[in-house]
N, C-alpha and C positions, 0 to 999 in steps of 0.2 A: 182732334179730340184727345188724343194720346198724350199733347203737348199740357194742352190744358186738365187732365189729370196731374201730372206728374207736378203740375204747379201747385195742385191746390193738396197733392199731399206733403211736398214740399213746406208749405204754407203750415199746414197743419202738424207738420211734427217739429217747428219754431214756437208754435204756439205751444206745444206740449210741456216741452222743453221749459220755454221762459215759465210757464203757468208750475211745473212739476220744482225748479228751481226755487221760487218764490214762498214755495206751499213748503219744502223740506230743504231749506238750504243745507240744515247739517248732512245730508247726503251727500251732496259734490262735495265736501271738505273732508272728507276723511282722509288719512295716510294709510296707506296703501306695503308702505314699507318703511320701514327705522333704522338708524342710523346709529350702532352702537359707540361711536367714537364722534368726538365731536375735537374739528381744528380750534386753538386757542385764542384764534384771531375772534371767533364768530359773538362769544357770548358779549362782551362788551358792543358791538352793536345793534344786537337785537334791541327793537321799538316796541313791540309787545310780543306775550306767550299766552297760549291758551294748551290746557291739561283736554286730552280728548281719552275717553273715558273707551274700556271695551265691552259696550252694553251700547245696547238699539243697533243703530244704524253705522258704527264703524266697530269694526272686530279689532282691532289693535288698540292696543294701550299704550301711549306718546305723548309726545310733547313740543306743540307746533309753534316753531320759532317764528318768527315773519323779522324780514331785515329788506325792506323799501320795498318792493312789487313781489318780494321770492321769498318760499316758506322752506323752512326746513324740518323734517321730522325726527326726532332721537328719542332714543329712549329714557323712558321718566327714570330708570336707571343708573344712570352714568351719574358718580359720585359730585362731581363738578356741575351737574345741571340741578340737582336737588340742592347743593349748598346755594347753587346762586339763585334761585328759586326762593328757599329763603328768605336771603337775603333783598330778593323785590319785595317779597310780602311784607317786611319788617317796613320796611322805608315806606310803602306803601301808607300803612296804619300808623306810624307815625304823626303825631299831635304838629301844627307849625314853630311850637314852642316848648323846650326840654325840661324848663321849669315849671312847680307851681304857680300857681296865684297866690301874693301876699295877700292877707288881711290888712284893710285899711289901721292906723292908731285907732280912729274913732269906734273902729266894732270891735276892737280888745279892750278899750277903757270899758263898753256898753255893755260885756260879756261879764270879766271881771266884776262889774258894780253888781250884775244880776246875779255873780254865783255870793259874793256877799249877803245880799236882800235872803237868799236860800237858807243859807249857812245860817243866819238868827232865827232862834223861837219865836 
């Protein structure tokens, strides 16, 4: 009887777990602790960054590097992590193309001719 308690509470704090996980993931992700220095190798590999804010559910205020399976946490501080931060955001929002769009001849001759027709009484 002992055996089969210990299963079904077993059982049951799996299920807590995956169900408590699923419902609040930003809980399990928070940093815990920050990294005020950061090696020079790191920033150019990082594959994404997420800003974890100190409000709700994580009390620190950071900045979660992930580089293949491993995250690292430092501070939104560090003069080098805010430029290259930036410097995502920019590339980011960036258009595919640096140039305008020309106007075709045919809708300058068509503009032209109408500001003519205007210009007469």
């Amino acid at each position: 009887m002992d055996v089969n308690l210990v299963t079904v509470l077993a059982l049951l704090t799996v299920a807590v777990s995956q169900t408590s996980e699923t419902l609040f993931p930003g809980a399990f992700n928070c940093c815990t602790k920050i990294s005020d220095e950061i090696p020079k190798g790191i920033l150019p590999r990082v594959e994404r960054f997420e800003i974890q804010k100190a409000d709700g559910l994580c009390h620190l205020e950071a900045v979660i590097l992930y580089i293949g399976d491993r995250k690292f946490c430092v501070s939104p501080q560090i003069r080098r992590v805010k430029k290259w931060m930036k410097k995502k955001h920019k590339i980011a929002g960036k258009k595919a193309h640096g140039r305008k769009q020309r106007r075709s001849k045919s809708n300058k001759k068509e503009r032209s001719s109408s500001n003519m027709m205007k210009q007469v009484p």
